[in-house]
N, C-alpha and C positions, 0 to 999 in steps of 0.2 A: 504494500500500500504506500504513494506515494505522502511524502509529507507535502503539510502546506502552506505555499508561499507567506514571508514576511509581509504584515501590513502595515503600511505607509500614510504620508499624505502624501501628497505634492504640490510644492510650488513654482509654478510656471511664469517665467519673468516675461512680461511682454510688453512691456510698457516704450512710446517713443523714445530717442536721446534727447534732452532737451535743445533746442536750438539748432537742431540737424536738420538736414532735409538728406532725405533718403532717397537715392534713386530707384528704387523699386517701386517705390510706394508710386512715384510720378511712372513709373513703367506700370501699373498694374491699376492705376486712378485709385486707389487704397490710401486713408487717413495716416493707416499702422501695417506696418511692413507683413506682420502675421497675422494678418487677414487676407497676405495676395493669394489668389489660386495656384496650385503647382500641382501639374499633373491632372487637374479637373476638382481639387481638393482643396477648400480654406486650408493653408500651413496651420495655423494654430489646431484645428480640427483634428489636423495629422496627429501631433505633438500629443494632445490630448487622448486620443484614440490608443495609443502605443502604449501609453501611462496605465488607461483602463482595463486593456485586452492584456496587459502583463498578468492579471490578477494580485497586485502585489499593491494596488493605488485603491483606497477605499471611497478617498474626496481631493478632489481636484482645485488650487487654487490659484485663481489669475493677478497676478499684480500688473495694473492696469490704469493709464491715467484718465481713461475713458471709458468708463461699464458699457457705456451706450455701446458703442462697434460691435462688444458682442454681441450684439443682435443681431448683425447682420446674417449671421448663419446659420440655417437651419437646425443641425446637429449641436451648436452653441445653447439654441435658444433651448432646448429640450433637456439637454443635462443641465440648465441654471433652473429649468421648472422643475428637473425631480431633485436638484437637490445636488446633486453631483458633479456639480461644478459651480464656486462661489468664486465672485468677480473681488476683489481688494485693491483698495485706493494705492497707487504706487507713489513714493517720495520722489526727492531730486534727484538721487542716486539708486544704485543697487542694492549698495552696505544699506542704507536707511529702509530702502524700500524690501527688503528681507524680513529686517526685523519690525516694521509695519504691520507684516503680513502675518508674522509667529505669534504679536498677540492677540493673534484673533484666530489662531489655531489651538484648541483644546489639547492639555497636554496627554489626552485620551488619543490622540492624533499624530502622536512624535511615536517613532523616528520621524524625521523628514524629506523627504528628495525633492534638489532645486534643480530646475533646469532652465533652457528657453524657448522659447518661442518660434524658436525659426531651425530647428533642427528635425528638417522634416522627412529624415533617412531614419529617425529612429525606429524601430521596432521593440513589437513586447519581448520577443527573444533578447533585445540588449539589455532592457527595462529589466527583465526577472533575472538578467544573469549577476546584473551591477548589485541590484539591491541583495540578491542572497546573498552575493560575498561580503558586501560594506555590512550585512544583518552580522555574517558567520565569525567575520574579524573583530577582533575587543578593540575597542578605542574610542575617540569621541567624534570623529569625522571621517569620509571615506572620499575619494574622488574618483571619478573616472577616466582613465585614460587610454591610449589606443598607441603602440609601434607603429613606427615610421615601415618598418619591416612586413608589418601585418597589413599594409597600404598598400605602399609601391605599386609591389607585384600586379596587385589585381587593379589599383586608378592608382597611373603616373602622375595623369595629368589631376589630380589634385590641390595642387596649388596650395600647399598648408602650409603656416610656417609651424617651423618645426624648432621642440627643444633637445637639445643635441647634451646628452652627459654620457660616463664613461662607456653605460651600457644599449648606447646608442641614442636614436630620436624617438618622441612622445608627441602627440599634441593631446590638448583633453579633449572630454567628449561633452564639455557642460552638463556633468553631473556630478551633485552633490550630495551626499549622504550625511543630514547632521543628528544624530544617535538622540542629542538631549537636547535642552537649551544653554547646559555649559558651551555647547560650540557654535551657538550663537557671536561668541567673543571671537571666536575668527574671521567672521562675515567684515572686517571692517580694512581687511585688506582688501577688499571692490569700492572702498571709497573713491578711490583716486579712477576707476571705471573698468578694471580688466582689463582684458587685452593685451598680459605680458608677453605672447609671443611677438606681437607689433613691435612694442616698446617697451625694451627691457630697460630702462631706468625705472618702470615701477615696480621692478622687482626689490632693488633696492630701497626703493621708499616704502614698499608696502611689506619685504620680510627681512629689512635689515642689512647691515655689510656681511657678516659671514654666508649667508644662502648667496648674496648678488655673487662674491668671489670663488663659491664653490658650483654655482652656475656657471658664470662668465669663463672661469678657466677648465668645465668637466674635470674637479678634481672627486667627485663625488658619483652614486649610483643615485638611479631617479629615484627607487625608494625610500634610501636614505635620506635624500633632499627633503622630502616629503615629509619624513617624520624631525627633520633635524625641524625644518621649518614648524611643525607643530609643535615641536618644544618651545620653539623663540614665543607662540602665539597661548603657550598654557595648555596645550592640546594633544592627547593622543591624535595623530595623523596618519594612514594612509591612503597608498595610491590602487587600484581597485583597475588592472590589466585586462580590457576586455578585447578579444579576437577579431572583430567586428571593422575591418576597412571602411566600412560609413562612418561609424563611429564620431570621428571627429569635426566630420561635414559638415555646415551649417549655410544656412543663407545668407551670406554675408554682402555681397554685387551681384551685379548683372552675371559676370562668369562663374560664380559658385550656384546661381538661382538655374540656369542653360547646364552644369552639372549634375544637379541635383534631380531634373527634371528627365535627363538623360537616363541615370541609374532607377530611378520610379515606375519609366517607360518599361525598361528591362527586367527590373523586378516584378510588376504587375501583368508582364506581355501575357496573355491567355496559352498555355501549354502547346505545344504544336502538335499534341498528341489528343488534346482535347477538342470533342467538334459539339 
């Protein structure tokens, strides 16, 4: 008899960047970027969907600086009527609008898994594999992340950037497993906005000079990094290796949105064996 799955909440970051203008949004006449269609599907829908069908997401939640868009979709408006998907006011930031969101999640509700918005390659296969392991491992946070190795092969043309330490390249998959609300206290490294495969000075600024120096020169393994850095932050940490070449995928331009919509094509194509 099989066991069964960890239960979670989720929260789903989708809220615009302040003061950006998004080229997709202007490619897709879309307010919020995770509302464009991809593949014939609201993204957000996607996102959603992946969370639910894991079996491991029992309530769904959107930080959102606009409840209203969720309307626009059909499958949105129906899990906000039964209950299974609750919209939350999103702050100026990530860090703030996290922790927004956590007091209004019953701690009947934690563990947690954060994710986004526009990461619309994930599947419940990724969803159930991440949170059993972040469930199976003791500590106060889990991450998800994805080899450069476990990529490549199968999409070159991925376009990620990549972090490079002794035991090769990573990028994450924008999952977060946070076990209590003690690890709420690490949320406040996304103040400065993520992103540190862009722009590694916020790595320095958000984990300190020993992690920047044991980054910038790969004197370190990536799961060492991972937990050194949750030392600096008060926090059991780690890093939660899933198989998964989507994995890391997300919508980020015009050329990751024409990727992503490429791999959905071929993963959805009706079986050639099927009539």
């Amino acid at each position: 008899m099989s066991q069964p799955h960890p239960q979670t909440s989720a929260l789903v970051m989708a809220a615009r960047r302040p003061g950006v203008t998004d080229p997709l949004c202007a490619m897709g006449d879309v307010s919020h970027k995770c509302m464009l269609h991809i593949h014939g599907q609201i993204m957000l829908e996607r996102v959603i969907a992946a969370l639910l069908d894991s079996g491991c997401v029992a309530r769904v939640y959107v930080s959102i600086d606009d409840a209203a868009v969720l309307r626009d979709g059909e499958r949105l408006r129906d899990w906000l009527a039964a209950g299974t998907v609750q919209a939350v006011a999103a702050e100026g930031n990530l860090a703030d609008s996290v922790l927004a969101a956590a007091r209004q999640i019953p701690d009947a509700g934690w563990p947690l898994l954060i994710t986004t918005g526009d990461n619309a390659l994930h599947t419940a296969e990724l969803i159930r594999d991440f949170v059993q392991q972040g469930c199976d491992a003791a500590g106060d946070a889990a991450l998800g992340l994805t080899r450069e190795c476990d990529v490549t092969p199968e999409i070159p043309d991925s376009n990620l950037n990549w972090h490079w330490l002794r035991d090769g390249g990573f990028s994450s998959c924008n999952l977060y497993l946070l076990h209590s609300r003690k690890a709420l206290s690490g949320v406040s490294i996304f103040r400065s906005g993520g992103q540190f495969g862009k722009k590694h000075w916020r790595i320095l600024k958000a984990f300190g000079l020993l992690p920047f120096v044991l980054y910038k020169f790969k004197l370190t393994s990536t799961d060492r990094l991972i937990r050194r850095i949750g030392r600096n932050l008060g926090l059991r940490m780690h890093a939660v290796f899933l198989p998964y070449a989507y994995g890391p995928i997300d919508v980020d331009n015009p050329k990751s949105f024409a990727l992503s919509e490429r791999l959905l094509a071929a993963r959805e194509r009706p079986s050639a064996n099927q009539t």
